[in-house]
NUBAZA-664292 format. One line per field, with one value per atom (N, C-alpha, C): residue number from 1; atom name; x, y, z. Coordinates in pm, whole numbers. Layout:
% NUBAZA-664292
miza <- [NUM, ...]
vexfi <- [CA, ...]
X <- [X, ...]
Y <- [Y, ...]
Z <- [Z, ...]
***
This chain:
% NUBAZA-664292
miza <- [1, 1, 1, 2, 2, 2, 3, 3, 3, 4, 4, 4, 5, 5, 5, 6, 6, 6, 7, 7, 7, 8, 8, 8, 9, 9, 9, 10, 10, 10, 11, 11, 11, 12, 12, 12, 13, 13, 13, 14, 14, 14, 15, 15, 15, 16, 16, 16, 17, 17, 17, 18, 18, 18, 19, 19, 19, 20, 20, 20, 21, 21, 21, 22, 22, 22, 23, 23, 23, 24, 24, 24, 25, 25, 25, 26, 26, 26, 27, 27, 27, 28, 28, 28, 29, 29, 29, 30, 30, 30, 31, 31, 31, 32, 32, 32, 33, 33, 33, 34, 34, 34, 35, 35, 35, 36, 36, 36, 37, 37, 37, 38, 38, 38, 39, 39, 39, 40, 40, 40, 41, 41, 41, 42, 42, 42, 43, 43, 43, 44, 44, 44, 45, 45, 45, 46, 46, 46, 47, 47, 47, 48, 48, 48, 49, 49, 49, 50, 50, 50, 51, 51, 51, 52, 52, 52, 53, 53, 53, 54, 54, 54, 55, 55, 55, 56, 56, 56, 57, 57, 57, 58, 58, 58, 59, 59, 59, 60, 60, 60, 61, 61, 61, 62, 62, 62, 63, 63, 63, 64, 64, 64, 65, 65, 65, 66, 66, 66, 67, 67, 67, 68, 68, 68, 69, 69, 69, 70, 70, 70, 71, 71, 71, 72, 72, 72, 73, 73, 73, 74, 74, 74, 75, 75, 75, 76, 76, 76, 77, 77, 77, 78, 78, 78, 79, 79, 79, 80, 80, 80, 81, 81, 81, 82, 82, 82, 83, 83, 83, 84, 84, 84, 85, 85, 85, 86, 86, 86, 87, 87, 87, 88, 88, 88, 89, 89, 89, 90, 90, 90, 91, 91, 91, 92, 92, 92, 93, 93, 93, 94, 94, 94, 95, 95, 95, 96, 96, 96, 97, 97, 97, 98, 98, 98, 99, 99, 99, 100, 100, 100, 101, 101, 101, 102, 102, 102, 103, 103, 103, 104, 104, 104, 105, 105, 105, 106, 106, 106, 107, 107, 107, 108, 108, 108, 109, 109, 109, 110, 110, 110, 111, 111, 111, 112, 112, 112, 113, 113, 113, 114, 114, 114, 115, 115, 115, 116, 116, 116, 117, 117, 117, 118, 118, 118, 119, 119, 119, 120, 120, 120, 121, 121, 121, 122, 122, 122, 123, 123, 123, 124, 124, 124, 125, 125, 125, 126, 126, 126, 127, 127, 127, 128, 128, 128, 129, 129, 129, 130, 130, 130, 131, 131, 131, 132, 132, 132, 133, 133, 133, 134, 134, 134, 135, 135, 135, 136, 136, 136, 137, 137, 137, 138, 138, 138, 139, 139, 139, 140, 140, 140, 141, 141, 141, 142, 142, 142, 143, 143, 143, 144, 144, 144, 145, 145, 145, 146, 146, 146, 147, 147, 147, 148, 148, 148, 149, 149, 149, 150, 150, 150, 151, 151, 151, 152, 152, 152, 153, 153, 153, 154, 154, 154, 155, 155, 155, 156, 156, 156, 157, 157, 157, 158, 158, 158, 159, 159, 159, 160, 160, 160, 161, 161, 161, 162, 162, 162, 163, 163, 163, 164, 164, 164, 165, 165, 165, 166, 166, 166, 167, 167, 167, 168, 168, 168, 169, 169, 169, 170, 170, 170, 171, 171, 171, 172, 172, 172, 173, 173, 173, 174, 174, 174, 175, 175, 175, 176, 176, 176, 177, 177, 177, 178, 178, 178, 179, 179, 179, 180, 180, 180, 181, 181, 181, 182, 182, 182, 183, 183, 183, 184, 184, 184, 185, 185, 185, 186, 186, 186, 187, 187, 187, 188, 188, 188, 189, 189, 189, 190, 190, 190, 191, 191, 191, 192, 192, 192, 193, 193, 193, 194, 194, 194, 195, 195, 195, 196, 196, 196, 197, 197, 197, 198, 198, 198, 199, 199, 199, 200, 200, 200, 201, 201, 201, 202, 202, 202, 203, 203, 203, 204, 204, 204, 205, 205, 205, 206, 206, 206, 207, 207, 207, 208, 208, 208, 209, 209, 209, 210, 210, 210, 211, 211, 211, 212, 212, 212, 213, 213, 213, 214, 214, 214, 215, 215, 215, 216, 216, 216, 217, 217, 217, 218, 218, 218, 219, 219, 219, 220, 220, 220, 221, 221, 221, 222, 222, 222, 223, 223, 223, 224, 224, 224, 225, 225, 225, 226, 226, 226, 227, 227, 227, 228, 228, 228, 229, 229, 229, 230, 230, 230, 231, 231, 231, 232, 232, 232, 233, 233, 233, 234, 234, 234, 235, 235, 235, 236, 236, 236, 237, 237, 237, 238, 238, 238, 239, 239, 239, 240, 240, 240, 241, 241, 241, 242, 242, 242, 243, 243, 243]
vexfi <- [N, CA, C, N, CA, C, N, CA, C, N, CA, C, N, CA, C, N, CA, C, N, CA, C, N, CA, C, N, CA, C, N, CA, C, N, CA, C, N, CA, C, N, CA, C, N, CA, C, N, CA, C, N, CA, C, N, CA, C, N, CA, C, N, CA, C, N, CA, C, N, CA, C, N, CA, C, N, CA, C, N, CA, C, N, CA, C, N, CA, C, N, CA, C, N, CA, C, N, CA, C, N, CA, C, N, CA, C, N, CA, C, N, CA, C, N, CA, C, N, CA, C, N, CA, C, N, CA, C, N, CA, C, N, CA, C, N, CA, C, N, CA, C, N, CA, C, N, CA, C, N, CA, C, N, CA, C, N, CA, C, N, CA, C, N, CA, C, N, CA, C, N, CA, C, N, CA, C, N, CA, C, N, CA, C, N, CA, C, N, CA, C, N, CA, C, N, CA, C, N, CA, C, N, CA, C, N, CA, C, N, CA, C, N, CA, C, N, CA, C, N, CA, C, N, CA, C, N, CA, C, N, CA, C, N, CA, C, N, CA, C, N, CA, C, N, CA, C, N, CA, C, N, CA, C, N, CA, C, N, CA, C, N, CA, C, N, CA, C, N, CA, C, N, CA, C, N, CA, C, N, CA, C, N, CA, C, N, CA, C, N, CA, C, N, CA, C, N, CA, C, N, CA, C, N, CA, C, N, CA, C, N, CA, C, N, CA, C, N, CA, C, N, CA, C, N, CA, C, N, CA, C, N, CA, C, N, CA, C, N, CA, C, N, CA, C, N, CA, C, N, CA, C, N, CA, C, N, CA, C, N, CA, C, N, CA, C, N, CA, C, N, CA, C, N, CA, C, N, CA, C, N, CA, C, N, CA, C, N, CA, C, N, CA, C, N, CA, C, N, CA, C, N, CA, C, N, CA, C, N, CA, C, N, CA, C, N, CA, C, N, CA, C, N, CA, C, N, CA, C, N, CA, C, N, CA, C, N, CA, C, N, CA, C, N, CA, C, N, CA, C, N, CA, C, N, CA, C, N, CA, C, N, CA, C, N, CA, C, N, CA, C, N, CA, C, N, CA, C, N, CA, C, N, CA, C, N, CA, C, N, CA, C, N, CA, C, N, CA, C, N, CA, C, N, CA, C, N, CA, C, N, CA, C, N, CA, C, N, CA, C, N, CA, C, N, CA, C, N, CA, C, N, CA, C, N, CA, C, N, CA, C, N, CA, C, N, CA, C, N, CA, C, N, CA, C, N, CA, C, N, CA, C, N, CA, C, N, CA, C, N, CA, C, N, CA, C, N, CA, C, N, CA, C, N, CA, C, N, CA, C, N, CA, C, N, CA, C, N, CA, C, N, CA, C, N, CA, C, N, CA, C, N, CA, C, N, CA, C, N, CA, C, N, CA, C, N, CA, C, N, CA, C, N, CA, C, N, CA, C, N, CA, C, N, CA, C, N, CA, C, N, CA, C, N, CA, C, N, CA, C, N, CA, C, N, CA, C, N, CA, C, N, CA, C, N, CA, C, N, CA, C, N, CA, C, N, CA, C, N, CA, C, N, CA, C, N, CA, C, N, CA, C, N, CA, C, N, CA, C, N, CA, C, N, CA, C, N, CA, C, N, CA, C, N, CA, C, N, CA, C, N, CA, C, N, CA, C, N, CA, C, N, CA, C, N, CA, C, N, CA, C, N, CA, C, N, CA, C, N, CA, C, N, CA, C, N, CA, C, N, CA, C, N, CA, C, N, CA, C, N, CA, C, N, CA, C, N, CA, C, N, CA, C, N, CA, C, N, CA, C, N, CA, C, N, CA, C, N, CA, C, N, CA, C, N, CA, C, N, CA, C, N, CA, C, N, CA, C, N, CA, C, N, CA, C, N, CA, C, N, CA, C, N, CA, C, N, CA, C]
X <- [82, 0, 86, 214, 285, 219, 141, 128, -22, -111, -231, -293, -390, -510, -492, -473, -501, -651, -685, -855, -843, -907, -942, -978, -983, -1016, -973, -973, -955, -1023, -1189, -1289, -1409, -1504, -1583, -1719, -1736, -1841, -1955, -1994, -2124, -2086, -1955, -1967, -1971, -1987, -2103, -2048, -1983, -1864, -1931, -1972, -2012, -1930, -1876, -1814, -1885, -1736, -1742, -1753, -1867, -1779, -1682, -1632, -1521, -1438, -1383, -1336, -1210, -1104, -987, -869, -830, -697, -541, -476, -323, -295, -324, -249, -339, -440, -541, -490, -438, -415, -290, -207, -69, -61, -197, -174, -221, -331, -384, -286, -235, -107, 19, 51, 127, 57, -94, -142, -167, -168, -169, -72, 48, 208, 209, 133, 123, 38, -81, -230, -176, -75, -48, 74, 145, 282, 299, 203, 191, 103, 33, -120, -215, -257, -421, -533, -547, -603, -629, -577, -616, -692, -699, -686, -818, -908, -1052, -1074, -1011, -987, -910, -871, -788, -855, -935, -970, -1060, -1142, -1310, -1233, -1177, -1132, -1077, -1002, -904, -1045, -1115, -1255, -1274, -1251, -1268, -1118, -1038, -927, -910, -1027, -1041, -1223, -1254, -1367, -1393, -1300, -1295, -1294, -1341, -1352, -1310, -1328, -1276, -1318, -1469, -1454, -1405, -1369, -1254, -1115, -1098, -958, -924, -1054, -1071, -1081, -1157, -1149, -1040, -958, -785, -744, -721, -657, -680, -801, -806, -769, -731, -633, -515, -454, -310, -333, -442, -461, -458, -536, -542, -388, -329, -164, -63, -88, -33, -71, -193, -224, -115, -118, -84, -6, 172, 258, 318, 302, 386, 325, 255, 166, 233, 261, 301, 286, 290, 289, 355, 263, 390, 340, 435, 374, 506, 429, 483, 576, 587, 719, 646, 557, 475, 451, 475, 342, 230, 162, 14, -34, -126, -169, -202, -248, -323, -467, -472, -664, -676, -804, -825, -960, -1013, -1169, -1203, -1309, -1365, -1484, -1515, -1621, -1704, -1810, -1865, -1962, -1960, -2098, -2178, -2278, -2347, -2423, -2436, -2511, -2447, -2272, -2276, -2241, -2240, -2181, -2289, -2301, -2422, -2446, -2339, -2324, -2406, -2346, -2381, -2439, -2454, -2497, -2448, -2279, -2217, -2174, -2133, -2064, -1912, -1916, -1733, -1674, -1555, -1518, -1409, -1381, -1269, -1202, -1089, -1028, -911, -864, -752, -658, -541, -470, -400, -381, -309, -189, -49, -18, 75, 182, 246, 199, 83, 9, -1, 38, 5, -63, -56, -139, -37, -96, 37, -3, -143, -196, -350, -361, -473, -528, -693, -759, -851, -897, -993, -1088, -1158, -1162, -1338, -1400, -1548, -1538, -1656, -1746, -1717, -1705, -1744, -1837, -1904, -2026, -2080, -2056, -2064, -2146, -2086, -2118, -2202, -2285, -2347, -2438, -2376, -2453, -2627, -2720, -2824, -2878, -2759, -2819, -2701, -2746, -2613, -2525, -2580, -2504, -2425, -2513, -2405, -2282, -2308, -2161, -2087, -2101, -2069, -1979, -2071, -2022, -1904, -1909, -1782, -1669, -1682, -1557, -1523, -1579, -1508, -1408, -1548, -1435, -1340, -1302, -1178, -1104, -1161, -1022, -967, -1063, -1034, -937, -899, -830, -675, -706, -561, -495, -622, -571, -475, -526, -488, -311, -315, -187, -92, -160, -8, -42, -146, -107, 12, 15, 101, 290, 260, 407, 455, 403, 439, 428, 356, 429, 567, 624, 680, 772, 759, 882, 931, 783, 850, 734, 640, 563, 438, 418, 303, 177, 66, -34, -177, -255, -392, -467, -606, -736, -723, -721, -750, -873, -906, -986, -1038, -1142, -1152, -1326, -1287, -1408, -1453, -1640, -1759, -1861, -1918, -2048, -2215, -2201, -2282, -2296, -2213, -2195, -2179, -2149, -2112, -2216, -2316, -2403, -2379, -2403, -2352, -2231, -2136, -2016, -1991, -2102, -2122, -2230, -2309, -2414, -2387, -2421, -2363, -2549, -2597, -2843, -2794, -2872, -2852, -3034, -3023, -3178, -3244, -3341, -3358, -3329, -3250, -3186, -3032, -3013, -2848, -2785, -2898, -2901, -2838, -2847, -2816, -2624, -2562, -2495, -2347, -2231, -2155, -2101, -2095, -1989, -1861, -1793, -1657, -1619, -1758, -1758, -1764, -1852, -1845, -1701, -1619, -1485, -1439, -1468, -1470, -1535, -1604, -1734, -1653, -1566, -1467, -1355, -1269, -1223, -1259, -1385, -1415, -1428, -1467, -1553, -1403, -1325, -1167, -1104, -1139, -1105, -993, -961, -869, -879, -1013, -1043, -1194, -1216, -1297, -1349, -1494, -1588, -1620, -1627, -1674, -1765, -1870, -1940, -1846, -1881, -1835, -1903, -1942, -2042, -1991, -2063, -2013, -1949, -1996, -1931, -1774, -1730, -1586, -1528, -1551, -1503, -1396, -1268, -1184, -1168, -1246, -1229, -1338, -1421, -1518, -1425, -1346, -1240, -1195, -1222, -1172, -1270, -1423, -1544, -1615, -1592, -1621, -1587, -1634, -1584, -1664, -1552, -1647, -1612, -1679, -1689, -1542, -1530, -1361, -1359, -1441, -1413, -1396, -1489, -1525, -1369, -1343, -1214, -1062, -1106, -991, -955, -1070, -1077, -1037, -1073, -997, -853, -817, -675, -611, -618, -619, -578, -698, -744, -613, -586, -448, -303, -281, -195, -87, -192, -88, -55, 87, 115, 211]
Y <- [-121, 0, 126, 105, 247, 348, 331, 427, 437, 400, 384, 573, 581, 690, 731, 853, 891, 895, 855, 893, 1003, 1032, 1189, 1151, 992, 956, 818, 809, 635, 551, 567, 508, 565, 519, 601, 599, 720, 740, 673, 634, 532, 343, 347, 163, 118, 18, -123, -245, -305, -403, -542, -711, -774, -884, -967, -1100, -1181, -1246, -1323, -1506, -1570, -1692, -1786, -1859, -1980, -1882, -1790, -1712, -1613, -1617, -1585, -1568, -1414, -1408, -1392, -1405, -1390, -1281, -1211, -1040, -960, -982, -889, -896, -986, -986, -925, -929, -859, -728, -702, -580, -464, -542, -477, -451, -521, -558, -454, -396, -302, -159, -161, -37, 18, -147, -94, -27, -69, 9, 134, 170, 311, 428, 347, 401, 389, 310, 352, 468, 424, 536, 649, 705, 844, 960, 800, 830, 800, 876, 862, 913, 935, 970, 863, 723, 599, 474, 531, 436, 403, 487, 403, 327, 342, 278, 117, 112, -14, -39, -26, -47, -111, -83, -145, -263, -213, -361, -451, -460, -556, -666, -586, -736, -825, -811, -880, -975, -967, -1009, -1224, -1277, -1449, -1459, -1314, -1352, -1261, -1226, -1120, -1154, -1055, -1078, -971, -960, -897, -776, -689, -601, -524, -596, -579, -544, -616, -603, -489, -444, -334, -194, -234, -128, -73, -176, -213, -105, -177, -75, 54, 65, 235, 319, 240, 323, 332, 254, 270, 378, 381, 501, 620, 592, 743, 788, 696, 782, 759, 749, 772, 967, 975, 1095, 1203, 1138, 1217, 1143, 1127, 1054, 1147, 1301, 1411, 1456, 1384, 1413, 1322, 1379, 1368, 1461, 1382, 1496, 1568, 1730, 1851, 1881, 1950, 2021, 2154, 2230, 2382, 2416, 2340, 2367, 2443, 2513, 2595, 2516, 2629, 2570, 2548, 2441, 2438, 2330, 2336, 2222, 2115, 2041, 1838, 1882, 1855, 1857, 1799, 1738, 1586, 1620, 1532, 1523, 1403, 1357, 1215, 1213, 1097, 1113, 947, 940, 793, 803, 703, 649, 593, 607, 481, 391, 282, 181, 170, 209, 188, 85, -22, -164, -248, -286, -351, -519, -531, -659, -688, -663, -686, -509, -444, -298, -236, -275, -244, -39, 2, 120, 187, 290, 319, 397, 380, 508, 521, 713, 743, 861, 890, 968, 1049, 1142, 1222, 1305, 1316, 1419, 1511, 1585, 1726, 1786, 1798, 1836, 1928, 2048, 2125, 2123, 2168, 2147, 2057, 1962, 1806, 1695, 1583, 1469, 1370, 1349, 1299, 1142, 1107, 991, 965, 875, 873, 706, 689, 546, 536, 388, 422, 243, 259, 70, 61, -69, -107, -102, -49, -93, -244, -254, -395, -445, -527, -574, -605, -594, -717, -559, -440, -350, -243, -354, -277, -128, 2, 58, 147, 129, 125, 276, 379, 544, 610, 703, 788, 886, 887, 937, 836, 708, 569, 590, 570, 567, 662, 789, 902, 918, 862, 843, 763, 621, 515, 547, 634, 703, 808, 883, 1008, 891, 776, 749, 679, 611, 538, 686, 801, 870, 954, 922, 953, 899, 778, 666, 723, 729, 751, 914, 989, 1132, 1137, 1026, 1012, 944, 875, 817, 968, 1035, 1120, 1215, 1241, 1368, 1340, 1187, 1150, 1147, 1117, 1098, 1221, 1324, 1492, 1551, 1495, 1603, 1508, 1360, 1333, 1387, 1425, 1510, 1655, 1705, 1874, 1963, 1869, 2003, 2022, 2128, 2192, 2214, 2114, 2107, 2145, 2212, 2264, 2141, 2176, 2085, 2067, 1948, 1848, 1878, 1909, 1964, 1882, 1788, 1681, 1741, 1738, 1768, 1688, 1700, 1595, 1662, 1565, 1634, 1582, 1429, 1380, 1401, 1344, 1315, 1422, 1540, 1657, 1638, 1651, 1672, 1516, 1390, 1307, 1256, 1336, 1334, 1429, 1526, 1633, 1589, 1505, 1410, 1337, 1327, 1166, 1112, 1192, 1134, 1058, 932, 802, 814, 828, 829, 712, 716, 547, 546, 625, 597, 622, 594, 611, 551, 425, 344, 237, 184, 70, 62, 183, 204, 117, 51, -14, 102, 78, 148, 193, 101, 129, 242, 292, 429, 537, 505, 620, 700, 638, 686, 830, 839, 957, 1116, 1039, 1161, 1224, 1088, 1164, 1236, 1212, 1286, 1425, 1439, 1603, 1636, 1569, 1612, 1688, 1601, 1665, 1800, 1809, 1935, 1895, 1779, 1678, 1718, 1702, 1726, 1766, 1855, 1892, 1882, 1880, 1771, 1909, 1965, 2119, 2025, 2078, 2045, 2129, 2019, 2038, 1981, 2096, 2067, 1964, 1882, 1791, 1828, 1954, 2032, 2096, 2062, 2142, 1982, 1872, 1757, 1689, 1689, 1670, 1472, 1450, 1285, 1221, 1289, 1228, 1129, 1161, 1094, 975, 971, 788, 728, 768, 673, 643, 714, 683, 719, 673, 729, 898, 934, 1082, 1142, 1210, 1317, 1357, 1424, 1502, 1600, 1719, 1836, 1809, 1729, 1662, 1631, 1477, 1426, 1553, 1625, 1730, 1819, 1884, 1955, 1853, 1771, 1646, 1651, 1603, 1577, 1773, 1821, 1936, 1995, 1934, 1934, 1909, 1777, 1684, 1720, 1837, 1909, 1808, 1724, 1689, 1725, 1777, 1851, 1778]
Z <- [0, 0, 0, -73, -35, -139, -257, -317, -315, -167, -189, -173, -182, -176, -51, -37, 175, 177, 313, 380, 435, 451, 547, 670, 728, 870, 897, 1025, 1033, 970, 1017, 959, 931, 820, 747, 917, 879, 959, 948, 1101, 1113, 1077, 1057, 1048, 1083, 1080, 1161, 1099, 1158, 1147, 1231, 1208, 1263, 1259, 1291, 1314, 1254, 1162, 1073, 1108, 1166, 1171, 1108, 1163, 1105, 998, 1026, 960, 989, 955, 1029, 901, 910, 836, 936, 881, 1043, 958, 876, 803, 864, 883, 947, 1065, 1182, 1273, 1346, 1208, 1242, 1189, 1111, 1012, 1184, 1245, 1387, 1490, 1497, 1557, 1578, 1468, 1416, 1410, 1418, 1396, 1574, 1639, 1779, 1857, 1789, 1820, 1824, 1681, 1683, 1777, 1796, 1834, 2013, 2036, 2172, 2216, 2105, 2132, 2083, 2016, 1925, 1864, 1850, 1707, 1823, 1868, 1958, 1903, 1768, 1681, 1619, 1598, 1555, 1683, 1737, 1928, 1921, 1882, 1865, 1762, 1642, 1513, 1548, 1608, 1601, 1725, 1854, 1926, 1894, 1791, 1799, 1665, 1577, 1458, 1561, 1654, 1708, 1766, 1790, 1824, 1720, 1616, 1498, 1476, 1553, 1516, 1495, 1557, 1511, 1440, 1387, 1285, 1185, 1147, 1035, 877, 845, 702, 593, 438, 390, 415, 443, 499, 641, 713, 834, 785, 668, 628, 568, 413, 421, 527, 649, 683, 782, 816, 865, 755, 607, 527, 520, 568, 561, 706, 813, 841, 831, 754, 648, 572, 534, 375, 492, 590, 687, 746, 740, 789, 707, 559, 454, 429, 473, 441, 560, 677, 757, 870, 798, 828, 908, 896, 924, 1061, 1138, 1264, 1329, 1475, 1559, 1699, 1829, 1945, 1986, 1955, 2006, 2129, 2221, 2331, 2304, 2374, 2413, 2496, 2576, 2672, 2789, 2742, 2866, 2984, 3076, 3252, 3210, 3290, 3262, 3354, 3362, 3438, 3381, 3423, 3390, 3388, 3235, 3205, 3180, 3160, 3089, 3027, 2926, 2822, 2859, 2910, 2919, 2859, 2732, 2680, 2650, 2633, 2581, 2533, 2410, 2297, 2340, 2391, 2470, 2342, 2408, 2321, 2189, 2140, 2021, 1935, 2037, 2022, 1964, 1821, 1756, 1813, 1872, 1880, 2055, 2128, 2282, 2329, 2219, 2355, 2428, 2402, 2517, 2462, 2565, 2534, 2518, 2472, 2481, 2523, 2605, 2693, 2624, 2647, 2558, 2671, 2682, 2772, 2760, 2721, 2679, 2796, 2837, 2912, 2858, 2884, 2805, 2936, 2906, 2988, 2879, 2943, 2850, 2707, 2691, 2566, 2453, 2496, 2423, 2511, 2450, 2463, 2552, 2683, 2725, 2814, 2750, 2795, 2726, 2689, 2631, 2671, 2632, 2618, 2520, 2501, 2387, 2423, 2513, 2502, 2530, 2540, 2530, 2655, 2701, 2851, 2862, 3013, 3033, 3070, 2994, 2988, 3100, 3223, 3360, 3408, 3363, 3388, 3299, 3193, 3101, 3144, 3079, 3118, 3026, 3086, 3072, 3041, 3089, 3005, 2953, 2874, 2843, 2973, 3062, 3197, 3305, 3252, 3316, 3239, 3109, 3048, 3029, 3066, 3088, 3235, 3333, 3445, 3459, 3403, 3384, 3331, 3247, 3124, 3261, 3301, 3366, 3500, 3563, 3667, 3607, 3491, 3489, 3437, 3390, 3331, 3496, 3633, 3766, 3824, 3795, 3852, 3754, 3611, 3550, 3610, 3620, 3636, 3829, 3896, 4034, 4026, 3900, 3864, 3843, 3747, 3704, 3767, 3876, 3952, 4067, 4069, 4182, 4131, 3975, 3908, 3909, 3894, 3877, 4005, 4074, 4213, 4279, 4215, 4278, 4169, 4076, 3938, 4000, 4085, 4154, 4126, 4018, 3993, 4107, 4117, 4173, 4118, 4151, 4092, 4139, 4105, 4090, 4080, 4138, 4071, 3946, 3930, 3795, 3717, 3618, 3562, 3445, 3473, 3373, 3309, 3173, 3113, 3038, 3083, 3075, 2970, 2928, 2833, 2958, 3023, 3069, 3201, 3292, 3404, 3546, 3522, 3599, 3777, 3705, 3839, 3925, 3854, 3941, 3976, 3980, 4006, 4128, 4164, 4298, 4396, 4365, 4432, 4494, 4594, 4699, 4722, 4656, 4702, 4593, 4625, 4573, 4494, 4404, 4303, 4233, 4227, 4158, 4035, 3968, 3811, 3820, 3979, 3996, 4123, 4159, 4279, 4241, 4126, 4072, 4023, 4003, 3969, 4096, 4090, 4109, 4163, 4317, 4396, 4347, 4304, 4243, 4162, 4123, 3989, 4118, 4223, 4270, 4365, 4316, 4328, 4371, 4211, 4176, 4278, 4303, 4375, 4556, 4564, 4681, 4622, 4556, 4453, 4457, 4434, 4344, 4527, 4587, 4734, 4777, 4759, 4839, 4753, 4661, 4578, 4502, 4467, 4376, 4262, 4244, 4085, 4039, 3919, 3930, 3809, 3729, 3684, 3615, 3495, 3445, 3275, 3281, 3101, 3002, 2900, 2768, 2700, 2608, 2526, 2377, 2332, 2252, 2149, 2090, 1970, 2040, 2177, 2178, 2281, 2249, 2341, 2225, 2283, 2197, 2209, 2302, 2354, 2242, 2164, 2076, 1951, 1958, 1837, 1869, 2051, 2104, 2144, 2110, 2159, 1996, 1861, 1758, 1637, 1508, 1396, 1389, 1341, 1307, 1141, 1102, 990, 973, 852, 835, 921, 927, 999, 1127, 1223, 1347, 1383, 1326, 1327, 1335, 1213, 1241, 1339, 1397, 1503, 1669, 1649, 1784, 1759, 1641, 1594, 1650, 1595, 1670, 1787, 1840, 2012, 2096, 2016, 2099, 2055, 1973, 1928, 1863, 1798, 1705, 1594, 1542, 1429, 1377]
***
């Protein structure tokens, strides 16, 4: 594919990808394989792209493979991207975002999570709900994405003050979840919810970190819970200052 066509995205917006039985290529598997190298060490702009194909990796078929190749064609286009940061002070922000229900297969949902420190991208995720913990509204999965990006943001606030730096409230931005993340009233559409999420909610209580909306049109984490549009996609890519 060295002289293939660039895409303008990982993957075409809206696809719907199903498992193939008795069906298995090992190029598809290594072609994933290699795209995961990237999507962890650089390219977080591919991390939902190879996140949701890698399920397909013992039932795939030729359109899997196809749509593997097109994120080859997508960083043929844009080989010259990479993470900058500024050198500037700044603090640890983070975007936490999720698709609910966009899993055709089981229902499950997707959490996506970004950090920004000296004005780049300096941790990222991109992975499925776990099912054990299916969640049942768009503020469950809203809620799940913010607490696991709570748990990572508790990691590197601890690596950087043990580096020297001096750190402020954590400032993680939500489109869903805000108000129940300041709630400790247990409601009957938020009773059911797994202790373990409510983590978080001591967190914000201690002044650790703090839970602010973002509206979906400025959430730069939308690029690790699904496929999006060119402009959409560009403005994330963006977001995470990759140049």
């Amino acid at each position: 594919m060295t002289n293939c066509n660039p895409a303008p995205t990982p993957l075409a917006q809206g696809l719907k990808l199903k498992p193939v039985k008795n069906s298995e290529n090992p190029f598809y598997r290594k072609l994933i394989a290699s795209l995961m190298y990237l999507a962890v060490g650089t390219r977080p702009d591919i991390s939902f792209a190879v996140g949701y194909l890698s399920q397909f990796n013992s039932c795939n078929g030729p359109e899997h493979l196809a749509a593997a190749k097109r994120i080859v064609r997508y960083l043929k286009g844009t080989a010259n991207l990479g993470l900058c940061f500024s050198g500037e002070d700044g603090d640890l922000i983070a975007y936490a975002d999720a698709d609910y229900g966009s899993n055709s297969e089981d229902r499950s949902s997707f959490s996506g999570y970004m950090f920004k420190f000296g004005g780049g991208a300096v941790s990222w995720r991109s992975r499925k709900q776990n099912t054990l913990t299916l969640a049942d509204s768009t503020t469950f999965a809203e809620y799940v994405s913010v607490s696991q990006c709570g748990k990572e943001c508790m990691y590197l606030r601890s690596l950087l003050s043990e580096l020297g730096f001096k750190l402020n409230p954590t400032v993680i931005f939500n489109e869903g979840a805000v108000k129940l993340t300041q709630s400790e009233i247990c409601q009957d559409r938020s009773k059911h919810i797994d202790i373990k999420f409510h983590q978080i909610r001591r967190w914000v209580k201690r002044g650790v970190l703090k839970v602010i909306f973002k509206p979906d049109n400025e959430m730069y984490a939308d690029v690790l819970t699904k496929p999006l549009f060119g402009p959409k996609h560009e403005f994330c890519v963006q977001g995470m200052n990759l140049c």
